[in-house]
N, C-alpha and C positions, 0 to 999 in steps of 0.2 A: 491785721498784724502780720507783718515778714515773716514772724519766724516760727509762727503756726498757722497751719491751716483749719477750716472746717471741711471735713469730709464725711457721706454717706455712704453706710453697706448698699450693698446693691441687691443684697437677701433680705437684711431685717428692716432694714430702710433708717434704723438709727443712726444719729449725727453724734462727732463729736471732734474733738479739736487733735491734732498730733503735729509733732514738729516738722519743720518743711523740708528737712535734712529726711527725713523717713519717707518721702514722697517721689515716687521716681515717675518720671513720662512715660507710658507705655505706646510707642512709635509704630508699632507694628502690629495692628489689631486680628490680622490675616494670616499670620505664620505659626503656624500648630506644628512644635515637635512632638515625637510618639502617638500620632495621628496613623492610624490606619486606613486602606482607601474603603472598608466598608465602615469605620465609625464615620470618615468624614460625610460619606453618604449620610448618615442616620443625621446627622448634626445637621446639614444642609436643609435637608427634607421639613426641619420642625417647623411649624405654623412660623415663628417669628421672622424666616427666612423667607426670601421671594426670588424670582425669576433676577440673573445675575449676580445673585450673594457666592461670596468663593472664600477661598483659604488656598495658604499653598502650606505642603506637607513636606518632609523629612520622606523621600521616596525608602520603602523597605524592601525592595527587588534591586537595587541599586548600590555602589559604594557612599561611605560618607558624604554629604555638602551636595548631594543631590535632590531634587526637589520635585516636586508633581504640585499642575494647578487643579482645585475641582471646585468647577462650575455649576450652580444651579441652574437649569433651565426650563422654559415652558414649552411643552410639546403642543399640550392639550389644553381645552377648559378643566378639564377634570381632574388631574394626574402631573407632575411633574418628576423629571429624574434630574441624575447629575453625570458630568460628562468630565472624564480628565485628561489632561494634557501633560506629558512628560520636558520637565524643564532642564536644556542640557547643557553641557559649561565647556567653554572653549578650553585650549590649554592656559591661553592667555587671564582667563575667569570669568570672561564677559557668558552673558546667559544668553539663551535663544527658546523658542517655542519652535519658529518657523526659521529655517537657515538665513535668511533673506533680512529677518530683524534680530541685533543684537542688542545687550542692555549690560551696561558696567555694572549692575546691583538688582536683586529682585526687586527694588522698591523703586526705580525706572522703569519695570518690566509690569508693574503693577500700572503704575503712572499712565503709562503710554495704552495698553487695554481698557482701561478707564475711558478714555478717551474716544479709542476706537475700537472695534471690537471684531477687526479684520482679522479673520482665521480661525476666531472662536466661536463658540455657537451664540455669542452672546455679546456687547460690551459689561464690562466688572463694572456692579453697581456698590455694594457696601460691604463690609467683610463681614463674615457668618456671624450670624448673634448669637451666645447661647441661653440669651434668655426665654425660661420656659421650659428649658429643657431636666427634665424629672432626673430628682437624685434616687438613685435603688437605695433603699433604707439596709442597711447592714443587719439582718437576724438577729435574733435574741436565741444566744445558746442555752436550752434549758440547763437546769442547774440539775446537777447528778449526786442525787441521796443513796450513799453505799449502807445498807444494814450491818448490824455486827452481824460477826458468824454466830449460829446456831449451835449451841452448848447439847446435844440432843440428852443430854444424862438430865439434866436440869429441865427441859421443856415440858410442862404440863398438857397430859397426853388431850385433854378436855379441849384443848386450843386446834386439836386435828383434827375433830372429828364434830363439835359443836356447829351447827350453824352453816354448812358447806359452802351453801347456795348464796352466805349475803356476806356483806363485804369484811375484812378485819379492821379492827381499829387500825387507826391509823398508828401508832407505836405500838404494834403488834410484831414481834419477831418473826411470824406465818403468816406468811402473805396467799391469796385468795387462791392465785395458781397454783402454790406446793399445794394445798389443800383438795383441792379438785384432783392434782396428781395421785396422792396418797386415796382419796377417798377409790377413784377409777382402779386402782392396783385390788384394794381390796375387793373390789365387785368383782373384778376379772380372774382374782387368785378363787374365789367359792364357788364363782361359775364352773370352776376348771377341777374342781377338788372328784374326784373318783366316785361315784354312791360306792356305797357297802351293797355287796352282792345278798344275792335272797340265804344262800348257803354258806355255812362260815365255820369253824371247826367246832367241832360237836355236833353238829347240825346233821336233823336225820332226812333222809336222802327218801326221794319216796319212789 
């Protein structure tokens, strides 16, 4: 049918149908704004990427409409990094890498390294996949239980001093720590309390 499509997620892998009007081309699979040049690293680097996978970024050392290529490449068997290239813009707006080649649009400048891969450490082979790439699960804020305040004229003294060592109930106004605080004060106020001397008034002197 024209004027719906079937489409799948790319996450859940479920299908289903939506209108064609809601469906746009995505033309430029390589062009990451708000791209950093060490996420573009981390992004390059995942398993689903290989020797020549790139993007071009939104440069952040530079003014607006500026751009950086970063290339994956193979050094090693073992080990692979990524290498990037600062992409610069005429007055006229044509783009360059190397003064020598110009390009009216990055997506000639893309075209043309594809092809050949003079100047870069690599020819561009497919733009960066992010599939595979691990979402951080956003935390779970524990939930924060405020007690009422403590009435102490009303608190039955039994609840301070019963039990020290084992836990309170759980809708217990005295929680385990005031307890253990309160019990420690009293052992430390009798440790500290003065004895009564051997002599004390009336007491006969020998």
């Amino acid at each position: 049918d024209g004027e719906w499509w079937l489409v799948a997620s790319e996450v859940s892998g479920k299908e289903c149908h939506v209108p064609s009007s809601c469906v746009a081309k995505v033309r430029h699979r390589w062009l990451y704004e708000g791209v950093s040049r060490q996420k573009a690293e981390e992004l390059l680097l995942w398993p689903g990427n290989r020797s020549g996978s790139f993007l071009i970024r939104e440069s952040q050392t530079r003014q607006a409409g500026c751009y950086s290529l970063s290339v994956r490449r193979s050094e090693h068997a073992s080990w692979d990094s990524v290498t990037h290239y600062r992409i610069h813009r005429l007055e006229n707006g044509w783009l360059y890498i190397s003064p020598r080649l110009t390009f009216p649009s990055l997506h000639d400048l893309v075209d043309h390294y594809s092809e050949s891969g003079e100047g870069l450490c690599c020819p561009l082979r497919e733009p960066c996949s992010m599939e595979g790439v691990r979402v951080t699960p956003v935390p779970t804020v524990p939930t924060v239980v405020k007690k009422p305040s403590l009435n102490w004229d009303k608190i039955d003294s039994s609840l301070l001093f019963s039990g020290a060592a084992s836990p309170p109930e759980e809708d217990s106004p005295i929680s385990l720590g005031l307890r253990e605080a309160i019990s420690s004060y009293l052992l430390l106020t009798e440790t500290a309390a003065p004895e009564e001397g051997p002599t004390g008034k009336g007491a006969k002197s020998s």
